[in-house]
C-alpha positions as a printed Julia matrix, in Angstrom:
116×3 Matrix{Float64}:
 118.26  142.15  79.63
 121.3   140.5   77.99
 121.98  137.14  76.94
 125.52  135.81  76.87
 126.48  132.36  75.14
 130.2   131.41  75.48
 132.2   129.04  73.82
 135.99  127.98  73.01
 136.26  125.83  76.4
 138.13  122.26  76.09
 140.7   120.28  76.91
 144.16  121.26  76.33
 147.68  120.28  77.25
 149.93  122.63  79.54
 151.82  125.32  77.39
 149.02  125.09  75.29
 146.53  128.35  74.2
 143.09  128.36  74.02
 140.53  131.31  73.11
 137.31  131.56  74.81
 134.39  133.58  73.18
 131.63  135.58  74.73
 128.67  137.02  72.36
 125.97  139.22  73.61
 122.39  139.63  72.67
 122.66  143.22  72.44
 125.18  146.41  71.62
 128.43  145.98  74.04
 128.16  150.1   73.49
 124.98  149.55  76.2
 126.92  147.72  78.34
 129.31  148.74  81.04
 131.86  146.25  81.73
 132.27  142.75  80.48
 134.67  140.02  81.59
 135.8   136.63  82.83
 135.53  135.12  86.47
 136.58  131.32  86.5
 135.72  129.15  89.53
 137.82  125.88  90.25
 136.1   122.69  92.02
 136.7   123.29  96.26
 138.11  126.94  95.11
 136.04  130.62  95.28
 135.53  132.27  92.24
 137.5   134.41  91.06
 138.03  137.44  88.56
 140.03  136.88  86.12
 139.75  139.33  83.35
 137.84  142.58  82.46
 137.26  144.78  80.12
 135.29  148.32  80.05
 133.82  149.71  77.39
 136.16  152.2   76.69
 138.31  149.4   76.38
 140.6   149.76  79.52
 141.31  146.07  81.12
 142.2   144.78  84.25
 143.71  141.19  85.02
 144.31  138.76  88.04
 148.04  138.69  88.68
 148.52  134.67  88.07
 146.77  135.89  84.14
 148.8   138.3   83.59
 151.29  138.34  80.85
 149.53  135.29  79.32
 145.9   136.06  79.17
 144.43  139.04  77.08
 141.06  140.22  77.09
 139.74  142.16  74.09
 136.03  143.3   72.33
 134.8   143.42  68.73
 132.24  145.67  68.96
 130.87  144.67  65.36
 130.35  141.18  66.68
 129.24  141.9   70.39
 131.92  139.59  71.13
 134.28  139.64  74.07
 137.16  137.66  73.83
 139.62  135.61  76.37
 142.82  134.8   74.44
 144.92  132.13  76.8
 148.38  131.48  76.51
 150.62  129.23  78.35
 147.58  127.33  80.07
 148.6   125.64  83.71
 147.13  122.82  85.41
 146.15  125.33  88.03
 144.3   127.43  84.8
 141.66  124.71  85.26
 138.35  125.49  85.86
 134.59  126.07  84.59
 135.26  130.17  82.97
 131.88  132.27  82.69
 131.41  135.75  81.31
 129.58  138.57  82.78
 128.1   141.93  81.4
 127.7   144.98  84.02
 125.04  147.1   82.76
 125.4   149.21  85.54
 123.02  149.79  88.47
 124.12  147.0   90.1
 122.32  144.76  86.83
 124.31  141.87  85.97
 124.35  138.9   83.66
 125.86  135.72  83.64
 126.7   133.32  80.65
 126.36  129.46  81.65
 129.91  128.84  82.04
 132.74  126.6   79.66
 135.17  124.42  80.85
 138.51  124.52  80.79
 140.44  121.61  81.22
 144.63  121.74  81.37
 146.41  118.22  81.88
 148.85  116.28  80.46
């Protein structure tokens, strides 16, 4: 079992950054993947970020270029590093952790909020 607790959601203005923050309750060397999926209100959720744990990532191609996902392994820490936010960026962002197996965890989700 694995416990993720996010933060670094809020309310920003467009063109603005924001870094979002998810720690685990255990080694990310255990775990297989880890990532962001972001759901807007009416909208499906969607992927929007990973990361494996050899490091390779993967984005959504309306992220890329201005979002970058990265680990620190001596923290447990994933992080979601968000550049040029868009209205359209809005939306409640929640981490995962693939152990593998077909076992995954969820964190409980941060809002991000991009208006003028």
């Amino acid at each position: 079992q694995v416990q993720l607790v996010e933060s670094g959601g809020g309310l920003v203005q467009p063109g603005q950054s924001l870094r979002l923050s998810c720690t685990a309750s255990r080694t990310l060397f255990s775990i297989n993947d880890m990532g962001w999926y972001r759901q807007a209100p009416g909208k499906q959720r969607e992927m929007v970020a990973i990361i494996s744990r050899r490091g390779n990532t993967d984005y959504t191609s309306t992220v890329k270029g201005r979002f970058t996902i990265s680990r620190d392994n001596a923290k447990d820490t994933v992080y979601l590093q968000m550049n040029s936010l868009k209205a359209e960026d809005t939306a409640v962002y929640c981490c995962y952790a693939d152990l593998g197996g077909g076992t995954i965890y969820w964190g409980q989700g941060t809002q991000v909020t991009v208006s003028s």
